[in-house]
N, C-alpha and C positions, 0 to 999 in steps of 0.2 A: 420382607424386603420390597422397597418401591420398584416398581419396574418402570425403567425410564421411559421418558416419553420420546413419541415417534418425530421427529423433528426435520426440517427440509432445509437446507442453504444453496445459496446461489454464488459464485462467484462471478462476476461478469469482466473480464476482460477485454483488453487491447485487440488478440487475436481468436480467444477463444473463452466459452463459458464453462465451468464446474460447476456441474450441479449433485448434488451430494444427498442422499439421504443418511438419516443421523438415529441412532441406536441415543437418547439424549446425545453427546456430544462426541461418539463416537461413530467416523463414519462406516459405513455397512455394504453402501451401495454407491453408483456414482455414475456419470454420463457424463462425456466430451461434447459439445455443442460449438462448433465453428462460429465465430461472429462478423457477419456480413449484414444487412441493414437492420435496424432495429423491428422493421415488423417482422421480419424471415426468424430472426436468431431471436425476439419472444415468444414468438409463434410456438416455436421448436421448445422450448425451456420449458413454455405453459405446459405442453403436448406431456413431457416429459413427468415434469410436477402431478399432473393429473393422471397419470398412470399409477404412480405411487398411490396415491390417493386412494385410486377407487380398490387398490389391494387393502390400503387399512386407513383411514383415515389421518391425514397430517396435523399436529395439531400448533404450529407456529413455522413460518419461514423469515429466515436471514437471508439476507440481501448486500452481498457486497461490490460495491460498480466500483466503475473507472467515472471522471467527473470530467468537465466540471457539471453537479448536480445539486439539485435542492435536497436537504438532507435535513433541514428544520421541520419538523412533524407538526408544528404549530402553522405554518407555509400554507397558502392553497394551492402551490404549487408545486408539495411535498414529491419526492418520485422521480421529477420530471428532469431532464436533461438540459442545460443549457446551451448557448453556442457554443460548438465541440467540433476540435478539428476530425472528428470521424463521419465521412457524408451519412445522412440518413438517421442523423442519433439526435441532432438538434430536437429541442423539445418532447422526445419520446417519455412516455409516462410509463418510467418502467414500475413503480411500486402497481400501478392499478393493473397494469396487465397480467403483473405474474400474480397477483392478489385475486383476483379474479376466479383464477383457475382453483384455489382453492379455500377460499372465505376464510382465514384464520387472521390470526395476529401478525401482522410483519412488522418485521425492523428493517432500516436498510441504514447502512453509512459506506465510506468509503471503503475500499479493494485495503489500500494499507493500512485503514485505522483497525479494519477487518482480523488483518494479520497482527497489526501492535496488540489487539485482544488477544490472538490464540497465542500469541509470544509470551505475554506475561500470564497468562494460565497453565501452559506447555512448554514452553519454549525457553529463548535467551534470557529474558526476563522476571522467570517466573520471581514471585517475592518482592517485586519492584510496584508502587502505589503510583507512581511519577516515570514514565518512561517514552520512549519516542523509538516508532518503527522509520526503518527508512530506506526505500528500495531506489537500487539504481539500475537502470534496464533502459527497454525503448523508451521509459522517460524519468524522471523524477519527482518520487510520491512521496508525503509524511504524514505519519499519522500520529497523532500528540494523546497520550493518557497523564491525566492531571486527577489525583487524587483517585483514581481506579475510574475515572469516567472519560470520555471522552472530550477534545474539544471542540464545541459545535457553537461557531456566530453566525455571522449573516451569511455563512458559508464556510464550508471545510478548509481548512488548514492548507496551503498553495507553497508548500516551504520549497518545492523547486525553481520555485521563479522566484526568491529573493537575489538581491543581486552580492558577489561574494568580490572580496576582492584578488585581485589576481597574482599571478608570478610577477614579478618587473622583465621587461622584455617580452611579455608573452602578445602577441598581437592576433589570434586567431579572434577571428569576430563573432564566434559563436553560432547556434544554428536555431536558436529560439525565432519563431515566426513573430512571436509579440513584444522579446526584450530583448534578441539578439544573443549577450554574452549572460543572462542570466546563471543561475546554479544550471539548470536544466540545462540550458546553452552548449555550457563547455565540456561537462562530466558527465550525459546518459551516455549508452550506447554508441546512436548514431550521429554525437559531437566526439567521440572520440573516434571514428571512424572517417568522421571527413579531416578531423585535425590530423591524422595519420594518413589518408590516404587508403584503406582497408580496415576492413570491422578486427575490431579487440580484438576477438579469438583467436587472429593472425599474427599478432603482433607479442614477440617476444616481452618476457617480464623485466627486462631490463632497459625496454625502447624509453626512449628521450621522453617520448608523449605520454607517460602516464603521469610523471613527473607534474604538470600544470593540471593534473586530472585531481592526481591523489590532494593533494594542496588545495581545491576547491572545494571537495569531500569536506577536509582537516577546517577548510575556514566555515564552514557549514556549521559543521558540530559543535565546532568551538561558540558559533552567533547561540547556537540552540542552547548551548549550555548557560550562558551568560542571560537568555530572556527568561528560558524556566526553570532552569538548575533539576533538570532531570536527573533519577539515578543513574540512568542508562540509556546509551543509544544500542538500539538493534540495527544492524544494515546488512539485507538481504538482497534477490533481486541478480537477475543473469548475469552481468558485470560481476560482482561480488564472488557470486556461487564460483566461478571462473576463477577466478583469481583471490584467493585467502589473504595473500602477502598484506594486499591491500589495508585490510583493518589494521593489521598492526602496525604500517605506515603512519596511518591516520591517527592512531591512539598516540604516538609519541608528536606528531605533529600536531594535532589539535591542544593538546599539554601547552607545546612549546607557545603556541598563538597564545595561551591563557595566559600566558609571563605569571605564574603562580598565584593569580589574582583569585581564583574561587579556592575552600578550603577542601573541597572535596573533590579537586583534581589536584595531582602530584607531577609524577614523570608520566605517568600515562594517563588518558583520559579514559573515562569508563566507556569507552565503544566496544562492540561486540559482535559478533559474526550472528547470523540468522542459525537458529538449529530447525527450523522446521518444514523448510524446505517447501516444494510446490505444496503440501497438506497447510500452510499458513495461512492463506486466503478461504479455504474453504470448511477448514476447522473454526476462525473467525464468524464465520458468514453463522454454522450451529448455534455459535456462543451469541448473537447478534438473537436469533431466534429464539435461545432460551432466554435471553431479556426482554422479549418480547411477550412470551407466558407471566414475565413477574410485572411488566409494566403498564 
């Protein structure tokens, strides 16, 4: 019997890092890491990683961040963070720091393309060759699987900042610093907290405001469905977890947007609630790493 190999993933978050040791892809071990400026919160990840280490040797890390990031391995500026509204993160080279600490093979891609991995391995998706994760939270991330691979151009996939069309009469101007009423705009988190007046968790399941929310979500899916004809949308992510109703709002409204135009949506469109909860990102991040031992 092979014994798996000793494996290390990272998740790097908005507020906080998971850093995971991995039994191969199952996790064993694990550490919370606060995220305050990029030298402080690699500093601490390395620190961590390298404890690991010197008990047995690691032998590949995954890497899953928040972007926007260079995520082209072919890049000389692989790793490294772009202008990111997090102070302190702009150009951090996070592959070479945590790589550093332990000379192995890394992979890194994005926090959600991360999770759309461990989803269709584990998860909502298992089975699906063609699928798309989609978390709604403090912002809005997607992560696109085409053909079991990821999609990686001059840059990761940005599906929250398309622009979606809206309610008729809806006038909230959104809360996007760089488009305003974008997707991102109107339906993370903290657009539906200023559109409301108090954060979602406050806000009954029957308020007026989720109404222009869910319908942003539904026109979302529906553009996603119509550019890649995925099998499946996964939608995860603090909003969602909160609130269930939600998907199945979205499934018969994103249908409805499609006026029966693709053959493989009906009355409901294939979206789906996340199954794997906070372990999505950092199960991902393993599986990132095991492609890194075959790559």
């Amino acid at each position: 019997m092979t014994t798996p190999r000793r494996l290390a993933g990272v998740e790097l978050g908005g507020t906080k890092a998971v850093v995971v040791l991995g039994r191969g892809t199952e996790i064993v071990d694990r550490a919370r890491i606060p995220v305050t400026d990029a030298g402080e919160t690699l500093a601490a990840v390395s620190a961590q990683l390298a404890k690991w280490h010197a008990d047995a040797p690691i032998e590949a890390l995954g890497i899953a961040s928040f972007g926007p990031i260079i995520i082209d391995p072919r890049s000389s500026d692989y790793g490294r963070m772009l202008t990111n509204p997090k102070p302190g993160w702009e150009g951090a080279d996070v592959v070479g720091e945590l790589r550093r600490s332990l000379g192995c093979p890394t992979a890194l891609h994005t926090d959600v393309t991360a999770a759309a991995f461990a989803e269709g391995r584990f998860g909502a998706a298992r089975g699906c060759t063609d699928h798309i994760y989609m978390t709604i939270g403090t912002g809005i991330g997607i992560g696109i699987i085409a053909g079991s691979q990821p999609i990686i151009g001059q840059l990761h996939p940005e599906g929250g900042h398309v622009s979606v069309r809206r309610v008729p009469g809806d006038t909230f101007p959104g809360i996007c610093r760089f488009h305003g009423d974008c997707f991102e705009g109107l339906a993370s988190g903290p657009a539906i907290a200023a559109r409301a007046g108090k954060p979602g968790d406050e806000l009954e399941d029957g308020d007026p405001a989720w109404l222009p929310v869910v319908d942003a979500i539904a026109e979302a899916c529906a553009n996603l469905f119509l550019n890649l004809a995925s099998q499946r949308i996964v939608i995860g992510g603090g909003v969602i977890n909160q609130r269930p109703w939600i998907v199945e709002a979205v499934q018969a409204s994103a249908a409805k947007k499609l006026g029966g135009y693709l053959p493989f949506v009906r009355d409901l469109a294939p979206v789906v609630a996340a199954e794997l909860g906070a372990d999505a990102g950092p199960t991902g991040a393993l599986l990132l790493a095991e492609r890194a031992l075959v790559e």
